[in-house]
KEPA-54444 format. One line per 2 residues: number of its first residue (from 1); their letters; for each residue x, y, z of C-alpha. Coordinates in Angstrom, 3 decimals. Layout:
! KEPA-54444
NUM> a> X/Y/Z ~ ...
This chain:
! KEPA-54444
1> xx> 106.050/92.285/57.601 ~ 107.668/90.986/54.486
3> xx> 110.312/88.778/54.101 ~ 113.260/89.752/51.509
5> xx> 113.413/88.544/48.683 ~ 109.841/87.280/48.799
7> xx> 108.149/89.995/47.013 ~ 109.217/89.023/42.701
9> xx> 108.108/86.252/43.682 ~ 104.485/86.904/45.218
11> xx> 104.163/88.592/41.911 ~ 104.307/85.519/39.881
13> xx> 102.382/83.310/42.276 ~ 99.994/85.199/44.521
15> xx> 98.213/82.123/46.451 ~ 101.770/80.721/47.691
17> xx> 102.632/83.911/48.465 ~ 99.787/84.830/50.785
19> xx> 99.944/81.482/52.076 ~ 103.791/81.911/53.717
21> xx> 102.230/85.106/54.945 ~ 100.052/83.748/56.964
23> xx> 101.981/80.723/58.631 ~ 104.731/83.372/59.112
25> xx> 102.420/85.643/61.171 ~ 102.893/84.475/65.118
27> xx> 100.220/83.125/67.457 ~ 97.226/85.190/68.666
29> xx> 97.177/87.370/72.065 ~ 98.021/84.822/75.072
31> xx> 95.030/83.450/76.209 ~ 93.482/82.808/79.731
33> xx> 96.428/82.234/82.603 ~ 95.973/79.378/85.471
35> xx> 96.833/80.099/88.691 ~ 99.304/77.537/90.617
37> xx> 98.172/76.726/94.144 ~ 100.402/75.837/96.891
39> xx> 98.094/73.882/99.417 ~ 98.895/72.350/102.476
41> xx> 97.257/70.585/105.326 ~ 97.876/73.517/107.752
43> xx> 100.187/76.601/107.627 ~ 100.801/76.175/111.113
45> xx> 103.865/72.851/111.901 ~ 105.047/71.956/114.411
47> xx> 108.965/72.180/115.353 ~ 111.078/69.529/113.771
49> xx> 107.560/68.220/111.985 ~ 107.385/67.239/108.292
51> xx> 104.370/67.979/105.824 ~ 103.233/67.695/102.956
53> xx> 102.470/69.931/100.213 ~ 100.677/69.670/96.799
55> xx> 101.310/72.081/93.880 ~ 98.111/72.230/91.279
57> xx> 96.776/74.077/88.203 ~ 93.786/73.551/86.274
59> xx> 96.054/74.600/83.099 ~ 95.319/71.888/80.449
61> xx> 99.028/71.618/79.489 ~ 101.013/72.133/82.556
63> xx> 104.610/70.965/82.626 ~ 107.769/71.006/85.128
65> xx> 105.772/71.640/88.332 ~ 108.275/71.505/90.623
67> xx> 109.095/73.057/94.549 ~ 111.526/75.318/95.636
69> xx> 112.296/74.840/99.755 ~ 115.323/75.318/102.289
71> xx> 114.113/72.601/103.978 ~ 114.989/68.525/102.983
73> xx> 112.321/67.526/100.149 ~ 110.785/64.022/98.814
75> xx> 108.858/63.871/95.693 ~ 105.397/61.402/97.151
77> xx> 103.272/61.888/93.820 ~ 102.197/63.806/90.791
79> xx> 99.943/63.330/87.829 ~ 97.735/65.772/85.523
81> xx> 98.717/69.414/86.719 ~ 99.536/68.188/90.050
83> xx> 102.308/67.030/92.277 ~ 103.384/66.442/95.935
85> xx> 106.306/66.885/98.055 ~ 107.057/65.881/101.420
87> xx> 109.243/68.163/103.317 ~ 111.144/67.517/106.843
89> xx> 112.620/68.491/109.614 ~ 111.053/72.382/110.009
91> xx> 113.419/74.575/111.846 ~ 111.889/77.660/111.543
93> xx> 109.369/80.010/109.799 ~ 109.870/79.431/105.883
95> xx> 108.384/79.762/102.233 ~ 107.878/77.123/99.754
97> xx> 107.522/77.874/96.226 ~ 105.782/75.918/93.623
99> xx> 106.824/77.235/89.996 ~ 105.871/75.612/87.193
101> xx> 105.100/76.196/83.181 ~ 101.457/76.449/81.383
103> xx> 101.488/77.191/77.901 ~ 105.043/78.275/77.835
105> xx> 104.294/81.008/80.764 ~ 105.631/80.805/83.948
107> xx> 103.228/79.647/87.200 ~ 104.579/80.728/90.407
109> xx> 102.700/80.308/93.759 ~ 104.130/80.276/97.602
111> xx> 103.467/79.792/100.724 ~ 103.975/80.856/104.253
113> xx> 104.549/78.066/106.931 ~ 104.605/79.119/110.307
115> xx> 106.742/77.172/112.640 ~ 105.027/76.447/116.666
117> xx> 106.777/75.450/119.874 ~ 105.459/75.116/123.037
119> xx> 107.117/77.199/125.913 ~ 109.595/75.197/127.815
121> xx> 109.488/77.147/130.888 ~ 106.056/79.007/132.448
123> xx> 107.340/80.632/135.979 ~ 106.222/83.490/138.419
125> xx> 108.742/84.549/140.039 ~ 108.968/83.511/143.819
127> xx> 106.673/86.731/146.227 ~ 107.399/88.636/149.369
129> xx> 107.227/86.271/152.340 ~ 105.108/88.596/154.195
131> xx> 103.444/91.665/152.223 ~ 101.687/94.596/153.793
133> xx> 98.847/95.578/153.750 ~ 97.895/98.976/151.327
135> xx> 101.199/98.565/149.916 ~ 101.942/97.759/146.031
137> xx> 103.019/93.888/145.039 ~ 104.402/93.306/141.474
139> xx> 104.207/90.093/140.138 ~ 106.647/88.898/137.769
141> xx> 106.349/85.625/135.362 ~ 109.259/84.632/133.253
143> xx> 107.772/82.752/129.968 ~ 111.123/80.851/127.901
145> xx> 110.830/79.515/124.571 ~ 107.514/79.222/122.931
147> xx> 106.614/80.414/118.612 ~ 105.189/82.149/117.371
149> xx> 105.482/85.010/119.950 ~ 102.760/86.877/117.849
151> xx> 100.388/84.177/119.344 ~ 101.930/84.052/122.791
153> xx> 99.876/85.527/125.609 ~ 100.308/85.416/129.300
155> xx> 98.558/85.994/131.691 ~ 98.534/86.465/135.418
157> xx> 96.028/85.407/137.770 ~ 95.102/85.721/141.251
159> xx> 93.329/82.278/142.087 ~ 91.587/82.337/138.746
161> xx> 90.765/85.934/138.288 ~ 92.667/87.174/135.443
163> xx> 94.594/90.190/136.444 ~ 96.785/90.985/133.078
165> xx> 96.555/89.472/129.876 ~ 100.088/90.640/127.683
167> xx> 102.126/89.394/124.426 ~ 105.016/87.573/125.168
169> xx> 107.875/90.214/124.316 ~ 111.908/89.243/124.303
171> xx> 113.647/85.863/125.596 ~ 113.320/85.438/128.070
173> xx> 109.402/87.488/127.881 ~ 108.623/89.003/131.506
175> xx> 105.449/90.185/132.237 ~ 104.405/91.953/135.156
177> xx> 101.628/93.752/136.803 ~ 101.568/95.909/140.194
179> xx> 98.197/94.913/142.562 ~ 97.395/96.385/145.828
181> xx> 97.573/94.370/148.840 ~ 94.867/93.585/150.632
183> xx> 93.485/91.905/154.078 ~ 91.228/89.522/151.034
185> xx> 94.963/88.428/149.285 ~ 96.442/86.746/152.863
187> xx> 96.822/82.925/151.592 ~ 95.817/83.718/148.300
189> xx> 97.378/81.616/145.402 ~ 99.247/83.930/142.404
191> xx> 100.138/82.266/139.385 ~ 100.531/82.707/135.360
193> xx> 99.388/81.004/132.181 ~ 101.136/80.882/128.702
195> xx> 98.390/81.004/125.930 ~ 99.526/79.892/122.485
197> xx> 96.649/80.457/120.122 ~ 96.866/78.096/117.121
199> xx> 93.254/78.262/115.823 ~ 93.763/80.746/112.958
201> xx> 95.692/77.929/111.437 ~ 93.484/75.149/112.030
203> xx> 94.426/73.907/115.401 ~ 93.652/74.884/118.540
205> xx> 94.149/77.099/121.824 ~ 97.635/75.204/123.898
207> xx> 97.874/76.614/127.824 ~ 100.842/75.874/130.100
209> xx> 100.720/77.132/133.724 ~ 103.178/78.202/136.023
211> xx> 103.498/76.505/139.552 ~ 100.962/78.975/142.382
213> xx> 102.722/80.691/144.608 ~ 101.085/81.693/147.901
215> xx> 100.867/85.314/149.036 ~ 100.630/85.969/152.973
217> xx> 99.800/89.712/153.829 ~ 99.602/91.561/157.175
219> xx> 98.131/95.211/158.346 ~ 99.237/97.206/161.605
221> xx> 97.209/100.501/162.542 ~ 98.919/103.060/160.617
223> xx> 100.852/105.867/162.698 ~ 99.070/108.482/160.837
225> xx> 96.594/108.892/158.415 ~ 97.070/109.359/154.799
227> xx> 96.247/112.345/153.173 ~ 95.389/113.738/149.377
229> xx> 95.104/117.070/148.461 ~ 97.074/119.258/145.654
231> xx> 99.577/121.449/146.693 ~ 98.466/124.105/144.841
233> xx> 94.384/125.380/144.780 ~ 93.685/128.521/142.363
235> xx> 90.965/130.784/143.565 ~ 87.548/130.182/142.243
237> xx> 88.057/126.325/141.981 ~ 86.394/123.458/143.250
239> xx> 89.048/120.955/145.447 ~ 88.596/117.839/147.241
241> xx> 90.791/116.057/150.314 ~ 90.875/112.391/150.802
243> xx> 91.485/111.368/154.363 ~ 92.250/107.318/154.741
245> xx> 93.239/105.393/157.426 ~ 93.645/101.136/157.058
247> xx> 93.893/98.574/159.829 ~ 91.750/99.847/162.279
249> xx> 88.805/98.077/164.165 ~ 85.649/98.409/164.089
251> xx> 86.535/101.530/161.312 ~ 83.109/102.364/162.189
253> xx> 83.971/103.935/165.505 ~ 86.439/106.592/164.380
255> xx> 85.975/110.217/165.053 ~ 87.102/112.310/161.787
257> xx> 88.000/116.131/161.999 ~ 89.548/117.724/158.862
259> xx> 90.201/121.809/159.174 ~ 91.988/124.224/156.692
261> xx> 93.454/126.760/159.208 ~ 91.148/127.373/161.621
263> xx> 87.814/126.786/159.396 ~ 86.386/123.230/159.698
265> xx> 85.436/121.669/157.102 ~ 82.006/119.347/155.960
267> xx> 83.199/115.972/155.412 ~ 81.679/112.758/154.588
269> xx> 83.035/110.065/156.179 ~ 82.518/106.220/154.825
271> xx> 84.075/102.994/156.422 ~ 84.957/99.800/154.952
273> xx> 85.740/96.493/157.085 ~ 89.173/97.898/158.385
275> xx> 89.264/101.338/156.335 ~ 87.955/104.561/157.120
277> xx> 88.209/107.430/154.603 ~ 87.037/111.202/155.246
279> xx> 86.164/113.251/152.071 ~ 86.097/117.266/152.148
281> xx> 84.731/119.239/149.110 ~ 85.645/123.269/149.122
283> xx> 85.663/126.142/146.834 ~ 89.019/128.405/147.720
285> xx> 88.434/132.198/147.859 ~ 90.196/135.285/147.669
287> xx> 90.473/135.754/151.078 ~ 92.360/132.491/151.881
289> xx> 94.909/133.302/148.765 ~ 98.412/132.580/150.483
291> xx> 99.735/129.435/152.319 ~ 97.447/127.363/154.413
293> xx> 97.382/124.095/156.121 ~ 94.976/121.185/155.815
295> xx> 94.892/118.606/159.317 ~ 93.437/115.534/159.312
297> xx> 92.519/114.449/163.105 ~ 91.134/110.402/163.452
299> xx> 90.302/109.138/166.815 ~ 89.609/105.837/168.152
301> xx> 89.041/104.774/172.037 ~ 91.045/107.765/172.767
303> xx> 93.837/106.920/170.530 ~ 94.547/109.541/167.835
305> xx> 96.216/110.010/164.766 ~ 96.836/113.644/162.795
307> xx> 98.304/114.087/159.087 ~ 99.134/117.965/158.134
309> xx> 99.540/119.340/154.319 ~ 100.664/122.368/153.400
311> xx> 99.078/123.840/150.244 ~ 98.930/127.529/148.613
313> xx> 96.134/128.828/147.181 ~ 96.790/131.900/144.365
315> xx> 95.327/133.836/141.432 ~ 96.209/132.579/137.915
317> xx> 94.699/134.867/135.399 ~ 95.177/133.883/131.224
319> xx> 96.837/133.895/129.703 ~ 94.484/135.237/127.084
321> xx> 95.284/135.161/123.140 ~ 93.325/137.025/120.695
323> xx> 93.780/137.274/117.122 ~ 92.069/140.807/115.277
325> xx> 90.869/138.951/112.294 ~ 90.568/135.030/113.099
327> xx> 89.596/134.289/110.018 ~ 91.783/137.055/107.521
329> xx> 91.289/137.564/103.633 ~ 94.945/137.220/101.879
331> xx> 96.613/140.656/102.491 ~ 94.901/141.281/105.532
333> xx> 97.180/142.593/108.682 ~ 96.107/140.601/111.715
335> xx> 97.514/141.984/114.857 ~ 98.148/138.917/117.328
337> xx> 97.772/139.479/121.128 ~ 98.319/137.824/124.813
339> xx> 97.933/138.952/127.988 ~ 97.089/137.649/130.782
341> xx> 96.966/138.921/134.987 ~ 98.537/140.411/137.484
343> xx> 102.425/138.506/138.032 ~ 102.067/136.503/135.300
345> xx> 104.859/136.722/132.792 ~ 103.411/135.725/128.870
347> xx> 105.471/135.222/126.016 ~ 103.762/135.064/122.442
349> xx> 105.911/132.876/119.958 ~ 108.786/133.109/122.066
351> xx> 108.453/137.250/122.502 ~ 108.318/137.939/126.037
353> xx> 106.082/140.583/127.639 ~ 108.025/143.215/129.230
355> xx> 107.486/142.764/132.207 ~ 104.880/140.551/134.282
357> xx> 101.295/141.630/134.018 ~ 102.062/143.144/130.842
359> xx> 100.618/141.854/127.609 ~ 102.644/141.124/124.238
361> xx> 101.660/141.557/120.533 ~ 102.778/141.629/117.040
363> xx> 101.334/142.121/113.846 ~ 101.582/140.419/110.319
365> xx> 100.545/140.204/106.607 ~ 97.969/137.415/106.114
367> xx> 99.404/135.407/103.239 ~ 98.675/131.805/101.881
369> xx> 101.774/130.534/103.854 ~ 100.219/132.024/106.905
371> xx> 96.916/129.287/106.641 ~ 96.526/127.181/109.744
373> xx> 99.475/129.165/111.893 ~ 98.953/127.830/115.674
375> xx> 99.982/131.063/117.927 ~ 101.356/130.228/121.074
377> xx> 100.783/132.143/124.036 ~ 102.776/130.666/127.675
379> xx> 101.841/132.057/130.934 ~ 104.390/131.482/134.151
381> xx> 103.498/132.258/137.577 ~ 105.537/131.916/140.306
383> xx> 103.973/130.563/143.400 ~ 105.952/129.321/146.711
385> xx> 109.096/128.830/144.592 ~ 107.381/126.715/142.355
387> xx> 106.894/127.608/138.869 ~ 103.428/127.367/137.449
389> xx> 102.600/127.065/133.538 ~ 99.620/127.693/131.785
391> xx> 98.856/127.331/127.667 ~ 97.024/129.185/125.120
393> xx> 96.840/128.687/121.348 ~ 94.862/130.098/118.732
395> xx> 95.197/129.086/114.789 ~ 94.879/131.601/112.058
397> xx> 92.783/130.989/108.770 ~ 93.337/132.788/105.821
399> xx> 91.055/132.964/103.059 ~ 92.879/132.810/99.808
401> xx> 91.744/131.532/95.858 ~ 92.490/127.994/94.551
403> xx> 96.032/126.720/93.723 ~ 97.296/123.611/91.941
405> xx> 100.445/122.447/92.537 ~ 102.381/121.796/89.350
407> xx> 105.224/119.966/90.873 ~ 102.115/117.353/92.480
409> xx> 99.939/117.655/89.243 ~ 102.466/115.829/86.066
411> xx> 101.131/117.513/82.824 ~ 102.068/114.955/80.508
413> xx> 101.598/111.143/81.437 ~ 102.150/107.590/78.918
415> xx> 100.373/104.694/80.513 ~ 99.136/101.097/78.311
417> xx> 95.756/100.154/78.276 ~ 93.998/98.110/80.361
419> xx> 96.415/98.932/83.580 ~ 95.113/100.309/87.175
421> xx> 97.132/103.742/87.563 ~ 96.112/106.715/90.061
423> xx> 96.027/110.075/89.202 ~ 97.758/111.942/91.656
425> xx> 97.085/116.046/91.374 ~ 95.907/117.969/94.534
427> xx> 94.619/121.396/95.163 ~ 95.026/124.226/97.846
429> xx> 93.166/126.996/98.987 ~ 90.974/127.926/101.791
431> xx> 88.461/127.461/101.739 ~ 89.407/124.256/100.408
433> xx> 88.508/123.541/96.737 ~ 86.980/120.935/94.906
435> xx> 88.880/119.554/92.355 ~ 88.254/117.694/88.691
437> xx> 89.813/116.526/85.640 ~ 87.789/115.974/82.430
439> xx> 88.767/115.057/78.633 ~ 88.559/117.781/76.659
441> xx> 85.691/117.297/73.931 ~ 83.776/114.339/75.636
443> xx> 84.016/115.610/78.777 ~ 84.619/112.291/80.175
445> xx> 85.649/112.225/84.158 ~ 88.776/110.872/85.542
447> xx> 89.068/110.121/88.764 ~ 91.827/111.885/91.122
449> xx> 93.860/109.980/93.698 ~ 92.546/106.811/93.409
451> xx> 92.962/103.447/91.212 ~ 91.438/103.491/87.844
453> xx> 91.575/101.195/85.074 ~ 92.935/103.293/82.193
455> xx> 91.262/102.409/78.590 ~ 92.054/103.523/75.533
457> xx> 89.074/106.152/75.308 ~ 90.870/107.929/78.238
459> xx> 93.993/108.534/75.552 ~ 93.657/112.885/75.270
461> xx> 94.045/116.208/76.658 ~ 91.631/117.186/80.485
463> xx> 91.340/120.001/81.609 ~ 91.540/119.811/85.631
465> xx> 89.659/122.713/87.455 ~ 90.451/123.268/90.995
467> xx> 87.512/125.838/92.357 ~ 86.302/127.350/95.640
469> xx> 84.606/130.434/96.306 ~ 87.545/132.480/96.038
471> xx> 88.025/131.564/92.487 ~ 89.324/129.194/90.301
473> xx> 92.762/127.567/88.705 ~ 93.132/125.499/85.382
475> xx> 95.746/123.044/84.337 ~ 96.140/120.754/81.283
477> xx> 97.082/117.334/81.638 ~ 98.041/115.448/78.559
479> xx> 97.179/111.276/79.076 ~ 98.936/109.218/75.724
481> xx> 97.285/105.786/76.147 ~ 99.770/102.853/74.561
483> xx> 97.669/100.472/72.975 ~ 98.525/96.628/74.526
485> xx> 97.702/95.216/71.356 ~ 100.278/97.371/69.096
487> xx> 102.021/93.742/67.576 ~ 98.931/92.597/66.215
489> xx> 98.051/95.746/64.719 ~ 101.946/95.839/63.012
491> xx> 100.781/92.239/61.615 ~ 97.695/93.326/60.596
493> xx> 99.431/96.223/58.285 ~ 101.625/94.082/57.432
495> xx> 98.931/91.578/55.579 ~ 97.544/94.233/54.537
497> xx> 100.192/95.512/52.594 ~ 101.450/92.577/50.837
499> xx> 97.585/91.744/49.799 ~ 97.863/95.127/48.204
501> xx> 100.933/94.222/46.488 ~ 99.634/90.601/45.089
503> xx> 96.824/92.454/43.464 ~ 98.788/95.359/42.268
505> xx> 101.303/92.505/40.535 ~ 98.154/90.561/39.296
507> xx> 96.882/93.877/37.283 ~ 99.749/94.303/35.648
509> xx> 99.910/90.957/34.224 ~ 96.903/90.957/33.193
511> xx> 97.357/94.509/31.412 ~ 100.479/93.175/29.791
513> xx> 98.666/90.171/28.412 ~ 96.079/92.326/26.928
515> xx> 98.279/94.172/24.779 ~ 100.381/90.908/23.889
517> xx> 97.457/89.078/22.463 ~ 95.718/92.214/21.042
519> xx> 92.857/92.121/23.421 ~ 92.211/88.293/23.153
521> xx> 93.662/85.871/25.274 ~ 92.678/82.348/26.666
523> xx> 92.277/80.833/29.966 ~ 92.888/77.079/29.909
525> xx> 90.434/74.681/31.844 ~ 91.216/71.393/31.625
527> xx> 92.095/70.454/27.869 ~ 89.648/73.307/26.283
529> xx> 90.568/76.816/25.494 ~ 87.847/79.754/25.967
531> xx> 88.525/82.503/23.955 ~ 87.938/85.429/25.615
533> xx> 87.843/88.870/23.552 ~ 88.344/92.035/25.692
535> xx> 86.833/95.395/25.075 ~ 88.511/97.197/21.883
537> xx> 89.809/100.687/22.612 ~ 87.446/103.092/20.401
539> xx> 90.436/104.147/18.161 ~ 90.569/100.581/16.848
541> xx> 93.153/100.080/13.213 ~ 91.658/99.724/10.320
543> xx> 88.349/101.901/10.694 ~ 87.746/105.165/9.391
545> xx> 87.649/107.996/11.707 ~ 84.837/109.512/9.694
């Protein structure tokens, strides 16, 4: 760049010219940048607590390092790229911010302090005076207070087996967990323990425990047993039934009978200190479809008691979906079909059969926007007034050529050099394609959907290929690099050009002094003259052409 009015000038006096150039051109590219660190003794502070921070860079010429905090600040110290602040009273979870200037840039660095209290009430809540036995107890512990809640666990405990371990969620947090009562629990002590886990930041693990609570249980012989079977048993499946009776003594003595209808069944019967428990396995047939009845008969010293089920055993056929072409070139027709047994009612995409028993189908064109369609097929029985629902799905595939998606693919992008950018194009097509993007000319590879550090060399026109075995699709992509540097190359120009005007100025003078002095002129060194005689033109005056 030139200055006006500068130029005349330069042509009269090329060396002071060339020297204003140059302290006129501005300093070179920026050169390394410091980091400033925020450091502190731990990120973790207690409530109310003061600490103490120090800001530092290892720029040679720092200046104004200062802090930035909500909280009450003291200035303790500072010297060479360095100083320290003592802040007070923390109320909360905040940031400080150290900012200050290296080289005329801007140094910003912050920190996260974490504020910790201790919870000021750890309490499970008071138990049943008298629990029974086999029956569900939920235990309840109220934590209050206590940060951060993201290291807050509690955790109940039955003498000093841990039974739940939770976060510590609202304000008041309540945790609970259900247990089963049992003859083992009668006097046993309950209680819960905050966890506040500090040691990420330095410190350490901080418990608090509730008060124990003592839990007294009790067991009578039950009037009648307990029984588990489903309601329901489909023919040609495996079932079990669970027969259980608690509180009785010895367990060991008990007769068992289990029966469905008037077929006994092979059980296996196990006792356990005061529980006795009778296991059936069966496979239900055809000939016992309908509704049956499962008993349950315990005896002890002529004492009895009898638990009856009622179940229903039935046929569930399908339901059954079939597609003609599972896997369908584009253009195909694909007929889609479910069906299923006798009484059951199917619907296919929400098309009913027409009637139960019946199956339902349609047909369709297999087309790209057809790939990965999930059929549904829903089978209903009705069995003992109950409503029973059964599932089928199937997914269609269709085969159909690469695609690139323009509106996902940019065809022209500007990015500078030396930044991280991602190239974001994608590709369709089943099966799916592979997909790549290379400079036309020097074939040179950019990488799709992730980071890359874009050079200049990547500045051009690629040609991205999407291909599969069903064909292929082409796209051009046009990257324009922006050099970072662009200033400096102005400059450069700039010198260059008024270097080419000094000389051009400095020819002309010295042709107009040539034909001022007739070809001899003198350079003055000192107090002595030179003469210097120049090289006549051949058509000199005075000499005969001939």
């Amino acid at each position: 760049m030139v200055l006006p009015g500068l130029l005349p000038r330069a042509c009269g006096t090329p060396l002071i010219s060339l020297l204003l150039v140059c302290c006129l051109l501005p300093p070179g590219a920026p050169g390394q940048q410091f980091p400033l660190k925020v450091e502190v003794q731990s990120p973790v502070v207690p409530a109310g607590g003061s600490f103490l921070v120090n800001c530092s860079t290892d720029c040679p010429n720092p200046n104004l390092i200062t802090l930035e905090t909500s909280l009450s600040k003291e200035p303790v110290g500072n010297g060479p790229g360095w100083a320290a602040f003592q802040l007070f009273n923390l109320t909360g979870d905040t940031q400080v911010l150290c900012s200050g200037f290296c080289n005329g840039v801007q140094m910003i660095g912050f920190l996260i302090i974490t504020e910790y209290r201790f919870p000021e009430r750890v309490e499970l809540l008071p138990l049943p005076r008298w629990q029974p036995v086999g029956e569900n107890l939920t235990l309840r512990c109220q934590v209050a207070g206590g940060a951060p809640r993201r290291n807050l666990t509690v955790v109940l405990l039955r003498g000093e087996e841990e039974l739940s371990r939770q976060p510590a969620v609202g304000e008041p947090a309540e945790v609970t967990v259900t247990v089963l009562a049992g003859r083992d629990d009668h006097l046993a002590n309950f209680s819960c323990r905050t966890e506040l886990d500090l040691r990420p930041g330095g410190l350490e693990l901080f418990q608090n425990s509730s008060a124990p609570r003592q839990l007294q249980t009790f067991a009578l012989p039950a009037t009648t047993p307990h029984l588990t079977v489903r309601r329901f048993l489909e023919v040609g499946t495996t079932w079990s039934v669970n027969c259980t009776l608690d509180g009785l003594f010895p367990a060991s003595e008990v007769q068992v009978h289990l029966a469905l209808g008037n077929q006994t069944l092979n059980s296996t019967v196990e006792s356990h200190e005061n529980t006795i428990t009778a296991t059936a396995t069966a496979t239900a047939s055809i000939e016992q479809e309908g509704a049956q009845e499962i008993v349950c008969n315990m005896t002890l010293a002529n004492v009895s008691w009898e638990a009856r089920e009622n179940i229903t055993i039935y046929s569930f056929q399908g339901p059954i979906l079939n597609l003609s072409e599972p896997s369908a070139p584009e253009g195909t027709a694909v007929t889609v079909t479910c069906l299923a047994g006798p009484r059951v009612q199917v619907t296919l995409d929400g098309i009913p059969a027409p009637a139960p028993g019946q199956p339902v189908q349609f047909q369709l064109n297999a087309t790209e926007t057809e790939d990965r369609r999930i059929f549904f097929c829903s089978a209903t029985l009705r069995v003992d007034g109950e409503i029973l629902h059964r599932n089928s799905s199937v997914q269609l595939r269709v085969l159909y050529g690469p695609k690139i998606d323009q509106a996902k693919c940019p065809q022209r992008l500007t990015w500078k050099d030396r930044t991280t950018h991602v190239l974001q194009c994608q590709a369709r097509g089943n099966p799916d394609p592979t997909l790549h993007c290379f400079q036309e000319g020097s074939r040179l590879k950019v990488p799709i959907g992730i980071p890359f550090l874009v050079r200049l060399n990547h500045n051009g026109t690629y040609s991205c290929k999407a291909a599969s075995s069903r064909g292929t699709h082409t796209i051009t992509v046009v990257m324009n690099v922006l050099d970072r540097n662009a200033r400096a190359v102005s400059i450069v120009l700039g010198m260059s050009a008024v270097l080419g005007v000094v000389t051009i100025c400095a020819a002309l003078l010295y042709v107009f002094r040539v034909h001022r002095h007739g070809g001899i002129y003198h350079v003055n060194q000192g107090s002595t003259s030179f003469p210097l005689t120049s090289r006549q033109p051949e058509e000199s005056v005075g000499e005969d052409p001939s």
